[in-house]
NUDODO-143594 format. One line per field, with one value per residue: residue in one letter; z, y, x of N, C-alpha, C in turn. Coordinates in Angstrom, 3 decimals. Each point is the difference from the previous one (the first is absolute). Example, Ala and Ser with C-alpha at 12.3 -4.5 7.8 and 13.67 -1.06 7.14 Angstrom:
BEGIN
res: A, S
n_Z: 7.800, -0.720
n_Y: -5.690, 1.050
n_X: 13.190, -0.350
ca_Z: 0.000, 0.060
ca_Y: 1.190, 1.190
ca_X: -0.890, 0.820
c_Z: 0.000, 0.730
c_Y: 1.200, 1.090
c_X: 0.900, -0.770
% end
This chain:
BEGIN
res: X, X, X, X, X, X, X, X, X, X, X, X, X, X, X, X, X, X, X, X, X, X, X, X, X, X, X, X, X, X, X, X, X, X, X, X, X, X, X, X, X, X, X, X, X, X, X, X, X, X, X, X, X, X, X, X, X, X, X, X, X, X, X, X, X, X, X, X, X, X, X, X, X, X, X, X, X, X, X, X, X, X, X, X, X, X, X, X, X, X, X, X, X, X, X, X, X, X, X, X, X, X, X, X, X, X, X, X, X, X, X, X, X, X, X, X, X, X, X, X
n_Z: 113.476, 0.905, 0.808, -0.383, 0.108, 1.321, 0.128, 0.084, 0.473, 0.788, 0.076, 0.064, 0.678, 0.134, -0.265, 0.307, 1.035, 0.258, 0.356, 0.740, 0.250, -0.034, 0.620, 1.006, 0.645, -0.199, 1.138, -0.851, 0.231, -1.078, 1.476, -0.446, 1.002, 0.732, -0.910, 0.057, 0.265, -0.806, -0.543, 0.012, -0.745, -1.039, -0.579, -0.225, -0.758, 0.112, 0.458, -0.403, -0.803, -0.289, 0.394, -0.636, -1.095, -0.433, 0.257, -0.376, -0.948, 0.311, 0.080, -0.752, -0.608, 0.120, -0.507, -0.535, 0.420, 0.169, -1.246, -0.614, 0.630, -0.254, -0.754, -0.081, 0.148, 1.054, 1.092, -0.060, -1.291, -0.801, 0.035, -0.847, 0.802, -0.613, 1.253, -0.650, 0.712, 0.622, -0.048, 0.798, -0.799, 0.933, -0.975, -0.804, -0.736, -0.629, 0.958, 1.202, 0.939, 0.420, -0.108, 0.106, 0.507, -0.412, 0.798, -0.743, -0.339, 0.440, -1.284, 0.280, -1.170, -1.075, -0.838, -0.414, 1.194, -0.074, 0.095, 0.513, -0.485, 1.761, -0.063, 0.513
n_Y: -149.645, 1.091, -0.617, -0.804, 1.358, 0.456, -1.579, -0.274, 1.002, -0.211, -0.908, 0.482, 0.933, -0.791, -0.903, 1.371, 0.121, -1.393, 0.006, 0.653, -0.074, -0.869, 0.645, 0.412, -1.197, -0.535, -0.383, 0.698, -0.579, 0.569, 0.488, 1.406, 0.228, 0.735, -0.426, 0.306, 1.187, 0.079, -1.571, 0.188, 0.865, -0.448, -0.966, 0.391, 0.937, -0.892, -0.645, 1.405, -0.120, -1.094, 0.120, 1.018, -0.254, -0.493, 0.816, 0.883, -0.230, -1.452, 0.200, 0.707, -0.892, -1.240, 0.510, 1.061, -0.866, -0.242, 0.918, -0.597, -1.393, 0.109, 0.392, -0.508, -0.684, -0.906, 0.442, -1.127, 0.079, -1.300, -0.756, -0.645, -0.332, -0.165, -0.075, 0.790, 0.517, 0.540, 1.427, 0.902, 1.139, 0.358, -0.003, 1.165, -0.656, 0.796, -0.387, 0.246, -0.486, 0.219, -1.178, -0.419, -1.335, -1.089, -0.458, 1.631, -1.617, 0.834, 0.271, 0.205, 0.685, -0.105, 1.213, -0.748, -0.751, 0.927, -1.115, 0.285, 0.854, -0.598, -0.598, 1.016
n_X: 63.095, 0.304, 1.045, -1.132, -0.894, 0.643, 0.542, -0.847, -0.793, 1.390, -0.256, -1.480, 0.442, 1.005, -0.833, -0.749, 1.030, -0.068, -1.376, 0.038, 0.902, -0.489, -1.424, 0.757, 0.239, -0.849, 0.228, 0.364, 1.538, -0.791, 0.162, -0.858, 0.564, -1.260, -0.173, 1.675, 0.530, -1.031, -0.110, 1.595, -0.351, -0.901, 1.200, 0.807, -0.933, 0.214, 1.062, 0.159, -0.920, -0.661, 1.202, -0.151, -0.709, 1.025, 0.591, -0.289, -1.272, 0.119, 1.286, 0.492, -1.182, 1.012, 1.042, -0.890, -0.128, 1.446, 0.289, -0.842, 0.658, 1.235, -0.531, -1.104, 1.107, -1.277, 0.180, 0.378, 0.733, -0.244, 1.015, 0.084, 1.047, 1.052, 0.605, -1.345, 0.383, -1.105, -0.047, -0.394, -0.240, 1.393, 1.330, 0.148, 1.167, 1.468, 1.031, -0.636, -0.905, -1.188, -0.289, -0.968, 0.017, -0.642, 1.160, -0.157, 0.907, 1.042, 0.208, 1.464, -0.743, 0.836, -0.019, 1.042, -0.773, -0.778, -0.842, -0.754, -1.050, -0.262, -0.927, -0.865
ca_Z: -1.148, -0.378, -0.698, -0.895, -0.474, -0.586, -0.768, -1.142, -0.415, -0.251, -1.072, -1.013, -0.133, -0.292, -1.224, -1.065, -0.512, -1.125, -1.380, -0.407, -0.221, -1.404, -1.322, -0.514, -1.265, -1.566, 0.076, -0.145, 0.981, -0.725, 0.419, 0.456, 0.803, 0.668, -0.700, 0.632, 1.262, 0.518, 0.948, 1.750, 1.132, 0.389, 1.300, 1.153, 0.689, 0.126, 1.235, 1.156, 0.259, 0.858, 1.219, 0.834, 0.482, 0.970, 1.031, 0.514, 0.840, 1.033, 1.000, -0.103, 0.823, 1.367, 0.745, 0.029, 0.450, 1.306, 0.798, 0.336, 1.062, 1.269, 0.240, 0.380, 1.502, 0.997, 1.183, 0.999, -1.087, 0.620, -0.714, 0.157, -0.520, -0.793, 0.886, 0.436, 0.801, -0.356, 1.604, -0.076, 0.465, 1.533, -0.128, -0.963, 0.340, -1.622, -0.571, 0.389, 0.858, 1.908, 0.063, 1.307, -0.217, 0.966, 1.593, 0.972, -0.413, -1.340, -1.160, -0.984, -1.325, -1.180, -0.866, -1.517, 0.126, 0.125, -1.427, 0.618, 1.070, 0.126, 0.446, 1.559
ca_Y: 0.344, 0.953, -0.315, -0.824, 0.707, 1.181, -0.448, -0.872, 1.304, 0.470, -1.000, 0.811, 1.371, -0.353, -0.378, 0.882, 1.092, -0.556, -0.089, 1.943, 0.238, -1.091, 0.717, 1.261, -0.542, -0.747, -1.868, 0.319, 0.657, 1.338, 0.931, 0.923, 1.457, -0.086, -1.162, -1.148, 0.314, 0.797, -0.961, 0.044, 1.422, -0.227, -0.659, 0.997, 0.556, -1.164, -0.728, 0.769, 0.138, -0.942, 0.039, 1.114, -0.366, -1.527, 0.071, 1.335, 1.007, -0.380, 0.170, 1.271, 0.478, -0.618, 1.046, 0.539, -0.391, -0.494, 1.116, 0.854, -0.743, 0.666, 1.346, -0.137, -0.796, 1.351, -0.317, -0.611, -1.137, -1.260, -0.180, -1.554, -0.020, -0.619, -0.924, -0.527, 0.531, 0.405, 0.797, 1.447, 0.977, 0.186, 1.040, -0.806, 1.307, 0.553, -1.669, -1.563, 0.335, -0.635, -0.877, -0.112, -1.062, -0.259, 0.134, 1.320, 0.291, 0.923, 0.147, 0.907, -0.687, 0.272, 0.350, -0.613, -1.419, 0.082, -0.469, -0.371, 0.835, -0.908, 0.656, -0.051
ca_X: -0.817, 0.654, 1.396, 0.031, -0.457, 1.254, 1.045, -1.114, 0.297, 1.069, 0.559, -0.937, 0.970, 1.527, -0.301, -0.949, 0.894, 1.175, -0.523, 0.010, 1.244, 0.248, -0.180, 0.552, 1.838, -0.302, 1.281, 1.815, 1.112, 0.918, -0.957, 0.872, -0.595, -0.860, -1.020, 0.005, -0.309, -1.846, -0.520, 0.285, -0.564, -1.368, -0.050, 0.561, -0.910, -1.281, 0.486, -0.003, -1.335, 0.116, 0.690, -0.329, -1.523, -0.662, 1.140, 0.719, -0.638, -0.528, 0.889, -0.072, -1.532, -0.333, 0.691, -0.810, -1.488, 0.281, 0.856, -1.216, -0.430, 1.407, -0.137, -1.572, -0.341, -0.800, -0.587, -1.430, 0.005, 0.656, 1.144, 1.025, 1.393, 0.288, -0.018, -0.964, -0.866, -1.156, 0.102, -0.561, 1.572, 0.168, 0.796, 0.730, 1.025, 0.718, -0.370, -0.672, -1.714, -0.027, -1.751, -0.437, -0.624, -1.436, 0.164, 0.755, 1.740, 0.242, 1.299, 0.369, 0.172, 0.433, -1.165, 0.207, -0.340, -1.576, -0.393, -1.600, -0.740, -1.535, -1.210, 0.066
c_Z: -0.627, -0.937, -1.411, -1.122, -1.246, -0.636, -1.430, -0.831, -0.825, -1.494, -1.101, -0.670, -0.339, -1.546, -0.807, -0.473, -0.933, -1.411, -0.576, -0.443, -1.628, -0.825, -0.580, -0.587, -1.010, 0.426, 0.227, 1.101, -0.350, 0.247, 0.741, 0.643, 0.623, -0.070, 1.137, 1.593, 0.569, 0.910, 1.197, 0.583, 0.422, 1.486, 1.535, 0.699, -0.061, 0.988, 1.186, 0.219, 0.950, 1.058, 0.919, 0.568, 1.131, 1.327, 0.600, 0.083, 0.788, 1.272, 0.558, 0.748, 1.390, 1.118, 0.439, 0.598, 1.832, 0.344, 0.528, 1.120, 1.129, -0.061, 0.676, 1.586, 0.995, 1.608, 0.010, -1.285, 0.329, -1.000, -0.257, -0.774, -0.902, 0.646, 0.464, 1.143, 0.403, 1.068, -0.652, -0.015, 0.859, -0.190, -1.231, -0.230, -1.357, -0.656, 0.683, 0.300, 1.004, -0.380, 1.368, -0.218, 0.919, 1.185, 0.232, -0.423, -1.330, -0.472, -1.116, -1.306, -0.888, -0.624, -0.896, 0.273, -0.072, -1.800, 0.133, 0.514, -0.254, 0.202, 1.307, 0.399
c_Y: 1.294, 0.313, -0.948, 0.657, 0.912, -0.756, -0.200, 1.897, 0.352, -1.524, 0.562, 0.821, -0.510, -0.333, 0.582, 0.886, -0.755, -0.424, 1.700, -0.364, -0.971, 0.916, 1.376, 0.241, -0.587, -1.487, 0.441, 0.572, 1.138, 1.527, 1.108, 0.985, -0.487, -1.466, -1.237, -0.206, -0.040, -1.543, 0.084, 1.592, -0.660, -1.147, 0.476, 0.648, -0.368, -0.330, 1.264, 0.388, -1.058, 0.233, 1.106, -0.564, -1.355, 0.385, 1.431, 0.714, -0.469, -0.118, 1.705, 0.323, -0.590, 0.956, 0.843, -0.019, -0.587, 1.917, 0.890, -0.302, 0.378, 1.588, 0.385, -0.365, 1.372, -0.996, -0.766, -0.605, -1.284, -0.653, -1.242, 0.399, -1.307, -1.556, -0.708, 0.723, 0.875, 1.098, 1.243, 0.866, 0.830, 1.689, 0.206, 0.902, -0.424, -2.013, -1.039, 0.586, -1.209, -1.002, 0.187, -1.203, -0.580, -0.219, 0.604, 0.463, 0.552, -0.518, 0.669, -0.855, 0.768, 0.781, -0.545, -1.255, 0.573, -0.403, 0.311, 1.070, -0.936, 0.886, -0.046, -1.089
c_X: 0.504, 1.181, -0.186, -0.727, 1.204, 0.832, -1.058, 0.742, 1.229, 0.012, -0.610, 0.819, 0.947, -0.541, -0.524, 1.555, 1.217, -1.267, 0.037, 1.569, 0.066, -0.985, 0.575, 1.036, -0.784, 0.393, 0.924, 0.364, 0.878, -0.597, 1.283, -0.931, -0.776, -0.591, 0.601, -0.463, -1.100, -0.113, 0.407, -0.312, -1.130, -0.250, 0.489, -0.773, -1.335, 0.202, 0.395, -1.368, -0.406, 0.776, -0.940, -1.525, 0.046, 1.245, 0.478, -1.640, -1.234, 0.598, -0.693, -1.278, -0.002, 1.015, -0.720, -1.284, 0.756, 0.425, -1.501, -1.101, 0.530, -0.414, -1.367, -0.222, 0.656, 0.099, -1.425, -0.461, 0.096, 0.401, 0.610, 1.266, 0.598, -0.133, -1.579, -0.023, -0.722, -0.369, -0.137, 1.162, -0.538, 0.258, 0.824, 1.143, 0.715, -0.488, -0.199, -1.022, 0.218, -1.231, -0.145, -0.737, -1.083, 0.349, 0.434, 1.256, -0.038, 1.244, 0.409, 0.467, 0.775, -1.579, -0.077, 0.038, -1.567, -0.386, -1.271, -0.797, -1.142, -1.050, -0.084, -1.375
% end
């Protein structure tokens, strides 16, 4: 639904800027300077707009929200790793930590496999 949204969008836009471009020439193909140029700036940065909103700064917030997860976690948190699995931290050290899981066995994880702070 999404993706069918933004193309519906961009065809809107491709077409409002070649009807902007036919009225600023008059029809005619006899255009100098700026005039010709203005439809494709407008599109250009139309399309880096869009890029940024639907791709670089939702990236950007989800980066952000995992560097602030890796940074928060504490002893005796509990945790699921990328792998699903699901265990308390033991110990934690520069880049992995220790679970400690429901029969006692412990493991050492990657910090950057922790997707998950559960509730206790």
């Amino acid at each position: 639904m999404g993706r069918a949204i933004v193309i519906c969008g961009l065809a809107i836009l491709f077409l409002g800027t070649v009807a902007l471009a036919q009225a600023t020439t008059g029809g005619t193909t006899a255009s100098t300077g700026l005039d010709q140029y203005l439809p494709l700036i407008i599109l250009l940065v139309a399309f880096g707009l869009i890029f940024y909103f639907m791709l670089i700064r939702p990236q950007r917030k989800r980066q952000q929200e995992m560097t602030s997860l890796l940074a928060g976690l504490k002893r005796g948190d509990k945790v699921m790793t990328a792998g699903g699995i699901i265990g308390e931290i033991d110990s934690i050290g520069d880049t992995s930590l220790v679970i400690a899981l429901e029969e006692g066995a412990k493991m050492r994880v990657a910090k950057m496999s922790i997707v998950r702070k559960m509730d206790k």
